[in-house]
C-alpha positions in Angstrom: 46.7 -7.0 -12.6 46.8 -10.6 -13.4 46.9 -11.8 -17.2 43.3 -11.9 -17.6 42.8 -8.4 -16.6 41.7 -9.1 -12.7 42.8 -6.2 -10.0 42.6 -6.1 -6.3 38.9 -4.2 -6.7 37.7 -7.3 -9.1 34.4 -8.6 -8.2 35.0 -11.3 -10.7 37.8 -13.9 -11.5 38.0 -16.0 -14.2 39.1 -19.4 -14.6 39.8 -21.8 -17.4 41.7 -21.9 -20.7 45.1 -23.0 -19.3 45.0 -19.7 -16.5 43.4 -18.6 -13.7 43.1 -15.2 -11.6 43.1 -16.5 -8.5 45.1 -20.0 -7.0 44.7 -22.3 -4.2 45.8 -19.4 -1.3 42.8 -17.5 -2.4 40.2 -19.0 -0.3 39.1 -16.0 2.0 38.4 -14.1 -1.4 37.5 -16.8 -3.7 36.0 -19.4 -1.4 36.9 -23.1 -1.5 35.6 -24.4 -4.5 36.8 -21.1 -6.6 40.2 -21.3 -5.1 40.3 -25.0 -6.2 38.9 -24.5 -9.5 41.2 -21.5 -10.0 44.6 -23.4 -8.7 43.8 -26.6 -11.2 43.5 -24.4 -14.0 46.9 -22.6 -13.4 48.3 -26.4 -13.6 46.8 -26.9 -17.1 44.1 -29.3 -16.5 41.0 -29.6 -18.4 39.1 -27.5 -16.2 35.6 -26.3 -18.2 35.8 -22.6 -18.0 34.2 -20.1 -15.6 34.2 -17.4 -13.0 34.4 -16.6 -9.3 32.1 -13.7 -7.8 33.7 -13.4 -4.6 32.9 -13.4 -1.2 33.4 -9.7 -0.9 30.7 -9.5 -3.3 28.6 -11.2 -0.9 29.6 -9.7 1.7 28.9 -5.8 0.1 25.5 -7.2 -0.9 24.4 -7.5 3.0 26.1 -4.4 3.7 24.4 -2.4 1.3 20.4 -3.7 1.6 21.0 -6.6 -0.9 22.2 -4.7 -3.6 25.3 -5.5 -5.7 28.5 -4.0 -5.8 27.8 -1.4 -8.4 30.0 -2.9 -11.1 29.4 -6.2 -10.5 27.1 -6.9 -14.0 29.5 -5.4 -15.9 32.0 -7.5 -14.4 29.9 -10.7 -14.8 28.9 -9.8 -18.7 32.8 -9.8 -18.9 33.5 -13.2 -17.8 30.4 -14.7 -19.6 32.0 -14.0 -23.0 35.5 -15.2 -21.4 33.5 -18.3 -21.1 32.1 -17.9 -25.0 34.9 -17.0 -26.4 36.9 -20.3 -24.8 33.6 -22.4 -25.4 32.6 -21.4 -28.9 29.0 -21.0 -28.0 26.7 -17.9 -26.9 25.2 -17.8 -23.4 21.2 -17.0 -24.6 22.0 -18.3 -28.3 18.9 -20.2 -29.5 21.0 -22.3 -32.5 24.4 -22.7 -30.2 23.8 -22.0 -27.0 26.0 -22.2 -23.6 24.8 -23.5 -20.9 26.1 -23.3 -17.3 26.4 -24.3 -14.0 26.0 -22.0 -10.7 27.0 -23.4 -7.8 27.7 -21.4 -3.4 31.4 -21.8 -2.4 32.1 -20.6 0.6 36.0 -21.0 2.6 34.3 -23.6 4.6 32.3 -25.9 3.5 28.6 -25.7 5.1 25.3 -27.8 5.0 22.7 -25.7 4.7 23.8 -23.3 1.2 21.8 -23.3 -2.2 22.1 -27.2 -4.4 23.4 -26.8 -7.7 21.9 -25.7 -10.0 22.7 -27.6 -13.8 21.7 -26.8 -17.2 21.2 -22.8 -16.7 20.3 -20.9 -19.9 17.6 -23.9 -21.3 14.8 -22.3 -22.4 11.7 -23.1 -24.9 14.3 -22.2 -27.9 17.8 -23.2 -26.9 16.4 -26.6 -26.2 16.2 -26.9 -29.3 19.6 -25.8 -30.3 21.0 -27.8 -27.9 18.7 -31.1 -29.5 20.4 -29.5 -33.3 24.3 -29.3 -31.7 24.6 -32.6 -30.4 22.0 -34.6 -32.4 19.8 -36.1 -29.4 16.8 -34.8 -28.7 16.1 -37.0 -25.7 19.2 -35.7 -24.2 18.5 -32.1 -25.0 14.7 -32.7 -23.8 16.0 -34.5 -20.1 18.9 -31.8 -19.7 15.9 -29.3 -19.4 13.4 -31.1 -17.1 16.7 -31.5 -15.1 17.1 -27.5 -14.9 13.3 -26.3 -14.7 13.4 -28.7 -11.8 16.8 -27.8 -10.0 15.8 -24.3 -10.9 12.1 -24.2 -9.5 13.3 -26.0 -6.2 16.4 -23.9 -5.2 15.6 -20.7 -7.2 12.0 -20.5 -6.9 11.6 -22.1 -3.9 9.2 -24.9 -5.3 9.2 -28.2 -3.4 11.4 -30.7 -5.3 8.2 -33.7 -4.1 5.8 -31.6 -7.1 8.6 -32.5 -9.7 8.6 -35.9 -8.6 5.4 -36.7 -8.1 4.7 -35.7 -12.1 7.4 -37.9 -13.1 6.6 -40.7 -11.5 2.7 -40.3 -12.5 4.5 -40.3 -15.8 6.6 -43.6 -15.7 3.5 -44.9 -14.3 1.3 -44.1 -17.0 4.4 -46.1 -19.2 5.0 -49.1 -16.7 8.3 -48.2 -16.4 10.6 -47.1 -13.7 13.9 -45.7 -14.4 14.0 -42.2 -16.1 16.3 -43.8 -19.6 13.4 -45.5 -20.3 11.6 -42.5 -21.1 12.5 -41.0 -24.5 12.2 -37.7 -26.2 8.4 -37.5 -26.5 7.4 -38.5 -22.9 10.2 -35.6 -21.6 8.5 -32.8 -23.9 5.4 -34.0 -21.8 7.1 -33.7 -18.4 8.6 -30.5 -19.8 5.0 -29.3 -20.3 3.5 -30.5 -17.2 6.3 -29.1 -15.0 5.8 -25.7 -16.7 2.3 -25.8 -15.9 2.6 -26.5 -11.9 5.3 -23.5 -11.9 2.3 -20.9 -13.4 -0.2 -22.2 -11.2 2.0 -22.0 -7.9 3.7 -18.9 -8.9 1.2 -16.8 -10.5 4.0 -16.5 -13.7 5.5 -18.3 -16.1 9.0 -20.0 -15.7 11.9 -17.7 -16.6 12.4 -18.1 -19.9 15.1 -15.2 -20.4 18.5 -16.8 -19.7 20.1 -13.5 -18.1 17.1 -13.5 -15.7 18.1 -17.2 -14.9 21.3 -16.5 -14.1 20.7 -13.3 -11.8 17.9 -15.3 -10.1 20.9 -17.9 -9.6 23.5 -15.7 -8.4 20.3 -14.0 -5.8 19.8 -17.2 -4.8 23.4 -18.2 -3.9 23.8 -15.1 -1.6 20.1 -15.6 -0.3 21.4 -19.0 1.4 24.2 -17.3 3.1 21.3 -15.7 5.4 18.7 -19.1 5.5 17.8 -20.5 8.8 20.0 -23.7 8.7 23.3 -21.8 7.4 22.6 -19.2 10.3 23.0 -22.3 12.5 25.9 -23.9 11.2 27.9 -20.8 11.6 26.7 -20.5 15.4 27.4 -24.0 15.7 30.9 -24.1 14.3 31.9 -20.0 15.4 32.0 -19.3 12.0 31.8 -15.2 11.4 28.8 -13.9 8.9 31.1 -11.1 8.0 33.2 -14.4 5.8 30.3 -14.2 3.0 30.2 -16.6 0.3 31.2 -16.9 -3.1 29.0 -18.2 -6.6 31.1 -19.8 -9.2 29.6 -19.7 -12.7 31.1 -22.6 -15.0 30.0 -24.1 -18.3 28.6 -27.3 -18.6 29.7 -30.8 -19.4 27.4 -33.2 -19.5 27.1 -36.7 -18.3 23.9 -38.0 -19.6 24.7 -37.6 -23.5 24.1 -41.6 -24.1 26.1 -44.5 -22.8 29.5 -42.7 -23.7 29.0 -40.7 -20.7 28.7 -40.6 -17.3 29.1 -38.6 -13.8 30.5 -39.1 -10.5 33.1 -38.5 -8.1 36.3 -39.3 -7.2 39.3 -38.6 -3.7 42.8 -39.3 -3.6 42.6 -41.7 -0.5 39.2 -43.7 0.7 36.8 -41.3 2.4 36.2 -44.4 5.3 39.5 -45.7 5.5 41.8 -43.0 4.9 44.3 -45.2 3.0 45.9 -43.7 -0.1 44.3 -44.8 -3.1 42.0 -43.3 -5.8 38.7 -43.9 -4.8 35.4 -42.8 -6.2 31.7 -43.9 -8.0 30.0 -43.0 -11.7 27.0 -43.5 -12.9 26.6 -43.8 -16.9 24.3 -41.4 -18.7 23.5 -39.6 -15.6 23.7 -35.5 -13.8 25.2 -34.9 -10.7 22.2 -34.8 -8.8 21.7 -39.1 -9.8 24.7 -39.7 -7.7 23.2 -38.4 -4.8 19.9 -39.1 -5.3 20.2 -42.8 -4.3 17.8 -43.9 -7.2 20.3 -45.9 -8.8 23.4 -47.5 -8.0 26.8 -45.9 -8.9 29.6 -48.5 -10.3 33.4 -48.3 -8.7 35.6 -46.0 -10.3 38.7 -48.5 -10.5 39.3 -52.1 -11.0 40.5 -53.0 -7.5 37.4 -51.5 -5.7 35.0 -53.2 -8.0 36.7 -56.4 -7.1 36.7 -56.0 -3.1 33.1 -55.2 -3.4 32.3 -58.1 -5.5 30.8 -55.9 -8.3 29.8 -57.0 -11.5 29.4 -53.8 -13.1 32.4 -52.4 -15.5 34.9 -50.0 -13.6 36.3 -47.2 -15.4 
């Protein structure tokens, strides 16, 4: 039994707080992003909490006619309040609310497995916490067009084009056409209309109860283990179904709280080159899904880059 109470039998490791159940070996168990996660929180770094439901979970799951390990919500209820305990907020809590992330991880990274999703545990009333703790309403408002979006498409299995099509009817209406422009009252309106296009392709409203967000989530995570395009991948690389995937639940930091903030990415050595030297791209008041996206351009993470590529923009 580790220090944080996880056995051989866990289902769920925790990360976070200066300690870790797992470490970098882990990867069979923990996949690779939980293994990571897990190993840079054993070396103190500011790591925002989480957990780890492991592969074996997964792999019970298709063993057993998609059901889960019997323990398992037990298990996950346990690291939750790990995560508010560390955090000082309540996952569900409509006047200080966490929020968190749910992302797949399994050992080998593979096209083909469930997006991210951001912003989980947003709802009608936590919005408005969230507009009360940190004093922005636009940001608050944005942060949960972001999630019913992410959510709808990789959860709900909504096309992504709906979503975007409503925005940019939106910024059209304004004459505008980049989302900052767009302030608190014009995202309350997006909020609405997305809403509305869930109920009428659904049949039912969007999920509103944050447990049933994060259990669609998790579902979801396992679900792409089994899609068409994953399938493939493993044929096309021998990699065994039996390996599973694991779902790494982690509390949010955000990047687009104002011009303080930002998002991005960053390697030890040059992704083209090779050559060893830091290396990455932000984007100011942005989510992760911006950096990818393409819709606007990222600035170089250090001074030398931003030089080389003739960039005006400030580096960090």
């Amino acid at each position: 039994m580790s220090a944080d109470g996880a056995t051989a039998s866990s289902w769920v490791y925790a990360f976070g707080g200066g300690s870790a159940d797992g470490d970098a070996s882990m990867k069979e168990l923990l996949g690779g992003k939980g293994a990571n996660l897990a190993e840079m929180s054993a070396l103190g770094l500011p790591v925002p909490p989480g957990f780890t439901i492991t592969t074996e979970a997964c792999t019970h799951y298709y063993a057993n006619r998609q059901a889960y390990p019997a323990t398992l919500k037990s298990e996950v209820a346990a690291g939750l309040a790990r995560v508010e305990q560390l955090t000082g907020r309540k996952f569900g809590d409509a006047a200080n609310p966490l929020l968190v992330s749910v992302r797949s991880g399994a050992r080998a990274s593979m096209p083909g497995m469930m997006d991210t999703v951001l912003n989980l545990g947003l709802n009608d009333e936590t919005v408005e916490g969230l507009a009360k703790l940190s004093g922005d309403r636009r940001f608050a408002l944005d942060s949960y067009r972001r999630f019913i979006q992410m959510y709808s498409n990789v959860v709900l299995d909504l096309d992504h084009h709906m979503f975007e099509e409503i925005l940019d009817d939106h910024k059209d209406s304004l004459g505008v056409t980049i989302d900052t422009a767009l302030g608190p009252d014009d995202w309350a309106k997006v909020i609405e209309a997305y809403k509305a296009a869930v109920e009428r392709d659904l049949g039912r409203s969007f999920p509103q109860d944050p447990q049933d967000q994060l259990w669609g989530a998790i579902g979801a995570v396992f679900s792409s283990w089994m899609n068409d395009r994953a399938k493939f991948y493993r044929r096309m690389h021998d990699i065994p179904e039996s390996w599973g995937t694991a779902v790494n639940v982690q509390s949010m930091v955000f990047g687009n709280m104002g011009d303080t903030s930002a998002t991005g990415v960053a390697f030890t050595r040059n992704p083209s080159t090779g050559e060893a030297r830091l290396y990455g791209e932000f984007l100011v008041n942005a989510q992760g899904e911006d950096v990818v996206a393409g819709i606007r351009t990222p600035q170089a993470l250090t001074k030398i880059t931003r030089e080389e590529m003739g960039e005006k923009t400030p580096s960090m």
